[in-house]
Structures are given as C-alpha cells and as structure tokens.
C-alpha positions in Angstrom: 0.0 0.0 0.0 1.4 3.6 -1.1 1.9 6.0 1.9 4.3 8.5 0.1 3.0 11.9 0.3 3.9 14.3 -2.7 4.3 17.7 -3.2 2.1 19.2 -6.0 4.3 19.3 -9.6 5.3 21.3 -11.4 3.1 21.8 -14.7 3.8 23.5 -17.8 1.1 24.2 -20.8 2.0 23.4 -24.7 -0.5 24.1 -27.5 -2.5 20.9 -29.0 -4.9 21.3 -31.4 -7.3 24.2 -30.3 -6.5 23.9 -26.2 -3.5 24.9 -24.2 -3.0 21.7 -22.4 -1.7 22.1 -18.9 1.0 18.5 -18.3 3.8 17.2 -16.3 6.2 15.0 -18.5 8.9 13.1 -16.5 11.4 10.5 -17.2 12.9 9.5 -20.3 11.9 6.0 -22.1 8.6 4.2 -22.6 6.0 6.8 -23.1 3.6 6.4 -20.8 0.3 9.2 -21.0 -1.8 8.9 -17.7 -5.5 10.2 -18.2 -6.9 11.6 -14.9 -10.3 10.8 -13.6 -13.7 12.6 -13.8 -13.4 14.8 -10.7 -9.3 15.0 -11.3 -6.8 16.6 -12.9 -2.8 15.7 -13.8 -2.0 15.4 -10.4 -4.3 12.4 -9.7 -0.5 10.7 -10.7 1.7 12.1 -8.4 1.7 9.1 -6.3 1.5 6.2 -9.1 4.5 8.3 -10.9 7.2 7.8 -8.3 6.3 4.1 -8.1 6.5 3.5 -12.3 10.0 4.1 -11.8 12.9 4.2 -14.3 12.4 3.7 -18.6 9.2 5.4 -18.3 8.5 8.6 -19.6 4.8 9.4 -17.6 3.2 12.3 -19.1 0.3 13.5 -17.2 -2.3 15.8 -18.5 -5.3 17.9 -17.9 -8.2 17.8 -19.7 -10.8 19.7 -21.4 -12.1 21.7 -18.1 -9.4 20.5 -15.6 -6.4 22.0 -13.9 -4.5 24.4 -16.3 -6.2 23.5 -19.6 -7.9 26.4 -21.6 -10.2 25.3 -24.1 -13.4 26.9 -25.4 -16.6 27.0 -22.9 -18.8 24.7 -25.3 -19.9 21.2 -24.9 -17.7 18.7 -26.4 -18.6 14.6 -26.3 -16.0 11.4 -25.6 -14.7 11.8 -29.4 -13.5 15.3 -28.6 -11.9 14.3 -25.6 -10.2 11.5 -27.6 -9.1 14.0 -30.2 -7.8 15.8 -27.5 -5.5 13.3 -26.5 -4.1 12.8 -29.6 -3.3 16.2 -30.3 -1.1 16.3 -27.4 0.8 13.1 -28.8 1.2 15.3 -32.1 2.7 18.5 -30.3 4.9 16.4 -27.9 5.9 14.3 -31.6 4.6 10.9 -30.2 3.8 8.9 -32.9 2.3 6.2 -30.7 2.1 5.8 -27.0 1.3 3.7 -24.4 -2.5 5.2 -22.6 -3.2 4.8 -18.9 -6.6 5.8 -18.0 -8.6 5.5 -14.9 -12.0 6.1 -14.4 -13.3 8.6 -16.8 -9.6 8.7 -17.9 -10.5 5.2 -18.9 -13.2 6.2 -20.4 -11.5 8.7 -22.5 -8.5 6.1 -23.2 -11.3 3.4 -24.5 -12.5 6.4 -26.8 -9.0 7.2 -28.2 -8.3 3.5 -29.1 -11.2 3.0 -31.0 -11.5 6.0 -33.1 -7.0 6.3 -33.5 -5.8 2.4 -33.0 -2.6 3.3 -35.1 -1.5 6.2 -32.2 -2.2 3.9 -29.3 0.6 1.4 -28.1 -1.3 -0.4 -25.4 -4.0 0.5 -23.0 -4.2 -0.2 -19.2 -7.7 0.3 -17.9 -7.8 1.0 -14.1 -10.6 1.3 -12.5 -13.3 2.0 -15.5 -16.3 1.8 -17.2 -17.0 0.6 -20.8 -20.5 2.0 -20.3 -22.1 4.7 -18.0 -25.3 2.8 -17.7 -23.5 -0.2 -15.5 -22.8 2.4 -12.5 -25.3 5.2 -13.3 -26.8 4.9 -9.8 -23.5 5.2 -7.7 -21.8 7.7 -10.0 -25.3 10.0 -10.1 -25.0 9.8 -5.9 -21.4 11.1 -6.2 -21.7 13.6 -8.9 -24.5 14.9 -7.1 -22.9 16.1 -4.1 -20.8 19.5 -3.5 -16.8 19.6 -3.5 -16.7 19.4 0.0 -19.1 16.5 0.5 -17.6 14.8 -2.0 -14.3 14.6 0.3 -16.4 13.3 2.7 -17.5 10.3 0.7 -13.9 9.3 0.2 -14.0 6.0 2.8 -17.1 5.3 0.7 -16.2 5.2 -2.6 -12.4 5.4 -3.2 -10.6 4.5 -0.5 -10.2 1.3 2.0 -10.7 1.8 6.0 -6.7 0.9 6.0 -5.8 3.5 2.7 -8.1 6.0 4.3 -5.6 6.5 7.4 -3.2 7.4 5.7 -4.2 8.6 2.4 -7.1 10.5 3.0 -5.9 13.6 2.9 -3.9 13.3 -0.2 -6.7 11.5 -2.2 -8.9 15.0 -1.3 -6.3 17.0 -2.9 -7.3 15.2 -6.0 -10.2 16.5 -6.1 -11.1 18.9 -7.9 -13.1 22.0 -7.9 -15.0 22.9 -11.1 -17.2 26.0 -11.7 -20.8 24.8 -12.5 -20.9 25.2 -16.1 -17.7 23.1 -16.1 -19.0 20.6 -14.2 -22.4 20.1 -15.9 -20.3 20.0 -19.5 -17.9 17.3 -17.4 -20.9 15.2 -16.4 -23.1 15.5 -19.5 -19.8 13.8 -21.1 -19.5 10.8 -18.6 -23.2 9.9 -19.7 -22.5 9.7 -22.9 -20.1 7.0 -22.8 -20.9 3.4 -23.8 -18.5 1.2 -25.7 -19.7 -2.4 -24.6 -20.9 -3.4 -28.2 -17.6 -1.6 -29.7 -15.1 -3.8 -27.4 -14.2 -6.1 -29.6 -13.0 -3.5 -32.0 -10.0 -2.4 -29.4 -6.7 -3.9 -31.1 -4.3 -2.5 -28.7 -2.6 -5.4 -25.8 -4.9 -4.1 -23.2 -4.1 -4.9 -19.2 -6.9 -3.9 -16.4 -6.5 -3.6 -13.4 -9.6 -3.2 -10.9 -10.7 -3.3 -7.3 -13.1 -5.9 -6.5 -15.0 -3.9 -4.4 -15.3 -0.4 -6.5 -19.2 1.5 -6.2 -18.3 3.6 -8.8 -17.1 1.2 -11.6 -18.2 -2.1 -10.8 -16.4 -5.3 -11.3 -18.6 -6.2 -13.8 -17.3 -4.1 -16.3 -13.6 -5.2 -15.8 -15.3 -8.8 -16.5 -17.0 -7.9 -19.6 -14.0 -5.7 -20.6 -12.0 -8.7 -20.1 -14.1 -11.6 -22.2 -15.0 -8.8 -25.2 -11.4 -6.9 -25.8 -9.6 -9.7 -27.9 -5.8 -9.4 -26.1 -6.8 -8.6 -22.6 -5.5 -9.1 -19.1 -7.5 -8.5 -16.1 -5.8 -8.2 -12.7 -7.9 -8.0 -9.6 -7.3 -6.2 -6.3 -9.6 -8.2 -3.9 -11.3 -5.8 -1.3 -10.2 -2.4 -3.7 -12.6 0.5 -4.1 -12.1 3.3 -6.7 -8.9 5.0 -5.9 -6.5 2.2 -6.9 -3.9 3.7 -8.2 -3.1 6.0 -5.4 -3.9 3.2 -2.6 -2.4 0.3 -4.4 0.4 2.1 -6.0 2.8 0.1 -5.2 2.1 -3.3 -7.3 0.0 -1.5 -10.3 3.6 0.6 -11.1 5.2 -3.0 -11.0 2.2 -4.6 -13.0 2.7 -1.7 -15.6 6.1 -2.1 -15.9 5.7 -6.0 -16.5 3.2 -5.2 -19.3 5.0 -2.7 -21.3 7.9 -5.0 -20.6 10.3 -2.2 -19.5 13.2 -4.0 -17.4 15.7 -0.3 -16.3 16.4 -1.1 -12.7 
C-alpha cells in the first residue's frame, strides 16, 4: 500500500490542437500518458509516478475543463476528448504511445483507441467503465454532491478503511473543484459513454487492473471488458474500491512495468 506523500508538480502548458493543455512530462523512455479521472486533474498521478519508476517517460495531463487546460466553454462529447489526447501526442511528436486511464480517464483512453488504433501502443484500464449505464446509480449519488461532500465520501467510494488513514488527505487533494458550467459540461460527457458493443474492435494489448470492491465502476465491467477486448488481461485487487492507483500504487507501477515490458532497474 502507497503511503508517500507528494508535493504538488510542477506543470507547464503546450498548444494541442485548439487547447492549451496544462502537463507534467517526466522520465525519459517508454511513453507512458496517464489520463486523470472525472473529478481529477494531472496530479491524480503524483503518487502512481514515483512508483513506475525508471524507462518510463509518464506524461500527465489535464483535460478539457481540468487543472490548467484552456479550451473553449462549449460542450464537447467522448470523441472530442479523444481527439484531445491525440493532439497532445502530435505537439509532444509521439507517434504512438502507451494510454493509462482511470475512471473517466479510462473512459476517454477506451474512446482514443477506437477512433486512433494506429496512435495507441497499449492500453491499461484502471478502475473503469465501458459504459455509464452499469454504474449510473452510484456515479449519479457522487456527482451529485458539492466539492466538499464529495471529500467526505472518500472511505465510501475510493478509499479502503486501511488506505483511508493514511491517504485520506492526499486522495482529497485530488479533487477537484470545477465552476458549475464546467461541471455540468464534465458530467453531460461521462453519460455519454458506452462502448460495450464496440469492445471487440479495441486492437491494442490491453491490461486492467480493478478493485473488487469499486461502487463507482463495478467489477462487472472489468469482467466484460475482459471476455469482449480480444488481447486482454484483467488483474484484480480483492477488497479495492475506486482510488486504486493512489492506494495500491505500489504493485500497479510493477504490473505496468511487467506489461510494457520495461526492465531499467
């Protein structure tokens, strides 16, 4: 279990398309890009980034309505999102990378697959969805709450009993607060999502990795994600809620680096 407390990180902001996208690119190597969560932003990572460790270059970044990103104050759907991501590869000069996504993020990373298979390496899904309507009720609960009750839902939905003595404070630094037009465009995207018939269209190695336990993304999905995308790996963590990747750090940095195959000490 990760206890390592990080300081916030440095971000800088390159041009991608129409957006100036706010990310954090570190190490040199495997490239890595790590797609933050629905109520997130780029520093959702800082804990899973010191545990990837070396011959991975882990670029974190902020999308549409997140953290630093400026982008136009108009709706936008998955696709865009998608889009999104693949600009940044294009201004960083990424051919192809490797897509972590987790939660929304995985939602977004299921999205970018599908409609750009050539610019997509290998996905790892953590903690996601391949459609809203098999966690409506739970994510509806959470997206209804205010910023601050949110926090106070974290033993509920993201974090263990054990993770939540230590990492509670960190995992509600994660959170982040959106103006209400920004959140409503945020939301109206997460219900748009639904991929379950498209799954077997995914050609990129995929790897998830979910908590058995998780309200917000239930374990279902990882199943069905599992039997429908045609080179998939699902690992389990048995009695793991939504917040994964900062609780259970630790062995998903070492089941990444298995799976992209990178051996730097």
């Amino acid at each position: 279990m990760a206890t390592h407390q990080e300081k916030r990180e440095p971000a800088t902001s390159i041009r991608a398309g129409e957006l100036e996208v706010g990310y954090i690119d570190g190490g040199s190597g495997v490239p890595l890009v790590l797609v933050h969560g629905g109520e997130s932003d780029r520093t959702q990572f800082a804990t899973l980034r010191t545990h990837l460790g070396a011959g991975i270059r882990a670029i974190s970044y902020d999308q549409r309505d997140s953290g630093i990103t400026v982008n136009p104050p108009l709706p936008y759907t998955l696709g865009d999102l998608a889009d999104d991501l693949v600009a940044l590869l294009d201004a960083l000069g990424l051919q192809r990378a490797h897509l972590l996504g987790t939660s929304f993020g995985g939602a977004v990373a299921q999205h970018a697959a599908l409609r750009h298979p050539g610019r997509v390496a290998s996905l790892i899904l953590v903690a996601t969805t391949p459609s809203y309507a098999m966690c409506v009720e739970a994510v509806d609960e959470l997206l209804g709450m205010s910023h601050d009750d949110r926090q106070n839902a974290l033993s509920g939905f993201f974090l263990t009993p054990e993770g939540e003595a230590d990492l509670r404070t960190r995992a509600a630094q994660t959170l982040t607060v959106r103006d209400p037009e920004q959140s409503a465009r945020r939301h109206a995207v997460a219900r748009q999502h639904e991929v379950r018939d498209h799954l077997g269209e995914i050609t990129a190695p995929t790897l998830i990795v979910h908590g058995t336990a998780d309200r917000l993304a239930p374990y279902a999905g990882a199943v069905l994600m599992e039997q429908r995308i045609p080179d998939a790996e699902l690992r389990s963590i048995e009695g793991g809620r939504h917040a994964i990747t900062m609780e259970f750090a630790d062995s998903i940095g070492r089941w990444v680096r298995e799976f992209l195959k990178v051996t730097a000490p």
